[in-house]
N, C-alpha and C positions, 0 to 999 in steps of 0.2 A: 504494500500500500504506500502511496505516494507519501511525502510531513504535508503535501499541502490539504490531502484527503482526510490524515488523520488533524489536524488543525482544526479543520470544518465538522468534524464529527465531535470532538473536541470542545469544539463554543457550542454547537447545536447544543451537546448534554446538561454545560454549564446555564443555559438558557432555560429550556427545561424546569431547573432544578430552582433556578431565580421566578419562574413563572409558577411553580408548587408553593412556593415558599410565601409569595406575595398575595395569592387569592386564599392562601391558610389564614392571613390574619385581618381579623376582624375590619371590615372598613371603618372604624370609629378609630381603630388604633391607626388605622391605614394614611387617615386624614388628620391625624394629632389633633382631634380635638377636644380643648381644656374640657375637664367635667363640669366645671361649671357654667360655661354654653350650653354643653349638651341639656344640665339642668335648668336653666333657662328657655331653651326651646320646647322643654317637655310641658312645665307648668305656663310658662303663656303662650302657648302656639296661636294665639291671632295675633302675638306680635311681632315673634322671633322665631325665622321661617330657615335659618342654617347658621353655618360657620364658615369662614372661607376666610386665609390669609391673613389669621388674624384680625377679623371683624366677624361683629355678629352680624347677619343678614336680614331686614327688616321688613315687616310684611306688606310695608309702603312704598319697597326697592331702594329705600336708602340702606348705607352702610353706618356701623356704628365701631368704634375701635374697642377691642373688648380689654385689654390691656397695653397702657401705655406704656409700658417696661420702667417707670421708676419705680427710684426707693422710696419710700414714702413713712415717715414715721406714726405712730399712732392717732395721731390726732390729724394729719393729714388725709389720711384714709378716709376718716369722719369729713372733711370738711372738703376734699376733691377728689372724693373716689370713681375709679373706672367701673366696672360691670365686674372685672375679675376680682377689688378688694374688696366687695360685698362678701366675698367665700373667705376670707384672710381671718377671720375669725369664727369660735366653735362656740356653737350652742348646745350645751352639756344636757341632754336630757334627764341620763341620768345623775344627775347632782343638782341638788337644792341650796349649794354655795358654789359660786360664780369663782370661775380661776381670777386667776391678776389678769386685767386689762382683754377680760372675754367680751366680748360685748356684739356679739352677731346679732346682724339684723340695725345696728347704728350706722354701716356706713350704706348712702346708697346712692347710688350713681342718678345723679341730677337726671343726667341727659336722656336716660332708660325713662327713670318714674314719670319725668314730663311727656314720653313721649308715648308711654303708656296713659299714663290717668288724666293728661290735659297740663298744658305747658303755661299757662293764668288760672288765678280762679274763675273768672267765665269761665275758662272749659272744665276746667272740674264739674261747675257746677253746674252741665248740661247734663253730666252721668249719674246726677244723683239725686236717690230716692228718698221718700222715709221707709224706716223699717220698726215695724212696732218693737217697742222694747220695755217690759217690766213696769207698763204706769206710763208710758211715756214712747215719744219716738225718735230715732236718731237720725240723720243726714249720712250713706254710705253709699259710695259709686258700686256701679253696676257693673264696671269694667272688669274682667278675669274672673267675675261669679263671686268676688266681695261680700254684693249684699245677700246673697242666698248664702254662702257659707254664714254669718251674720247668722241669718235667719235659723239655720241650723244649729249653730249655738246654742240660738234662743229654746229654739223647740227640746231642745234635749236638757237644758238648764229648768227649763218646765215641770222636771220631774224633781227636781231636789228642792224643794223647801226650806230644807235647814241654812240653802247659800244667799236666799233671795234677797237677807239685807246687805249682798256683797254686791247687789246688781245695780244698783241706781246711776245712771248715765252724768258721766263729771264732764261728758264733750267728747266731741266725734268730728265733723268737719269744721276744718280755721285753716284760714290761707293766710300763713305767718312763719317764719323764721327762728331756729330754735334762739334762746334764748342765747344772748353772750355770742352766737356763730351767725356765718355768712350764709348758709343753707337753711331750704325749706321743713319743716319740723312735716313728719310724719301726716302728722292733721289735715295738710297741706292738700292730699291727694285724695282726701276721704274713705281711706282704706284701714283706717284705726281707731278706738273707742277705747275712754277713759271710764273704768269706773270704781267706785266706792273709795273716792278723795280721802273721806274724812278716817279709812281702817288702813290706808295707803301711805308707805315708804318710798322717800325720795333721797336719792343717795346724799345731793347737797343739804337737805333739810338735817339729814343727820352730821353730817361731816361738814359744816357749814369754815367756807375759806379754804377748802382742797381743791387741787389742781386735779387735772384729766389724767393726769399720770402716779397720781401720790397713791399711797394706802390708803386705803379706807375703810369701815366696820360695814359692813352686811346688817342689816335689818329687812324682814316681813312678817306679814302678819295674812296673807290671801292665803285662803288655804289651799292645798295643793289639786283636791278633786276639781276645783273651776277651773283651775288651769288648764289641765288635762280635756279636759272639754272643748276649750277653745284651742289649745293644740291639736287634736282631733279634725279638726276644722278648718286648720291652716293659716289658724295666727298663733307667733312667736310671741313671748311673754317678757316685757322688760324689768321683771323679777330675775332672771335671767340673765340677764346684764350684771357685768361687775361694775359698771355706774347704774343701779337698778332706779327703776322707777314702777313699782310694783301695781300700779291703776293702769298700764297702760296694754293695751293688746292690738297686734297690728297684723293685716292680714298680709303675710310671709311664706307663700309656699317655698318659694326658691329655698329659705335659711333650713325651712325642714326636711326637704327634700336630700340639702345637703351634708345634715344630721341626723341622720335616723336613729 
């Protein structure tokens, strides 16, 4: 046999064996995409329709960059996070104390939420309904099935009795800016509900004059079954937070998705 015959028999094998090799693995691995795009696309599919090159692909054909490759310290995260530093932090289900500086679910990409739930309050406030609630009814967008999980909540909160003086609604939609920062507070988008102020722990209230970064002492008092309920449901609890603010429940499938 000829080297130029065996050469060609040679690459052909090498080929082959490159073509078994690459349809063996998975095309999510194939396409390196971060998981948490992937979990992005899973829980809002009418908004984030793929991955590609390092953006998430939008279900309006724009692109969105999913991570900007900086470093970004703690509090930066909070205050200019991309799509990718929404996952940079762990929400402990299992643990009813919060690690040093856990805090998932605080930081959340401007650009996403705005272009999910409405980028002013007019537009927030074209998605949004009432939803009865305990005595009373709250303001929740309609957008990603908020007020029906919401509603679900409620129905299943229905049955326990012993919680109902933990229900009374302290606020749900406010187009406003977290306090002290340059971002939109939670409220902002109508996808979150405050309740039972007056049985409610706030990290500052207790450790009043601490920084985003310092120690700080843990308090609550919500008991753990409501929680669980509204976890169930697809809101993340800011009891949960190692800056807790224990009234606040905001509807997060992504942070849970990413937590199981």
């Amino acid at each position: 046999m000829k080297k130029s015959q065996k050469m060609t028999i040679a690459l052909t094998a090498f080929v082959s064996v490159i073509v078994v090799f690459c349809t063996s693995i998975p095309a999510s691995a194939q396409q390196s995409i971060p998981r948490g795009a992937q979990i992005l696309k899973k829980v809002y599919p009418n908004f984030v329709k793929g991955y590609e090159n390092g953006y998430l692909l939008m279900a309006d054909g724009t692109k969105m960059l999913y991570d900007d490759g900086k470093e970004k310290s703690f509090t930066e995260k909070l205050d200019n996070g991309d799509p990718e530093d929404m996952f940079a932090f762990k929400y402990d289900r299992r643990s009813w104390t919060p690690e040093y500086l856990q805090d998932a679910g605080r930081s959340r990409c401007e650009q996403l939420f705005k272009k999910m739930y409405g980028a002013s309050e007019a537009q927030v406030r074209k998605n949004l309904i009432s939803v009865p609630w305990f005595g009373g009814k709250v303001l929740f967008t309609t957008v990603n099935g908020a007020a029906d999980s919401l509603r679900a909540v409620a129905k299943e909160l229905e049955k326990h009795p012993e919680l109902r003086s933990y229900l009374k609604s302290s606020g749900s939609f406010y187009w406003r800016k977290v306090r002290g920062a340059n971002r939109l507070s939670a409220h902002s988008y109508g996808m979150t509900i405050d309740i039972a102020v007056a049985k409610s722990d706030y990290w500052l209230w207790k450790n009043p004059g601490k920084g985003e970064t310092e120690r700080i002492t843990y308090a609550n008092h919500i008991p753990k079954e409501l929680v669980l309920i509204f976890e169930k449901h697809g809101f993340i609890w800011g009891g949960r937070w190692y800056h807790y603010d224990t009234m606040h429940f905001e509807f997060r499938p992504e942070i849970l998705a990413a937590n199981p």
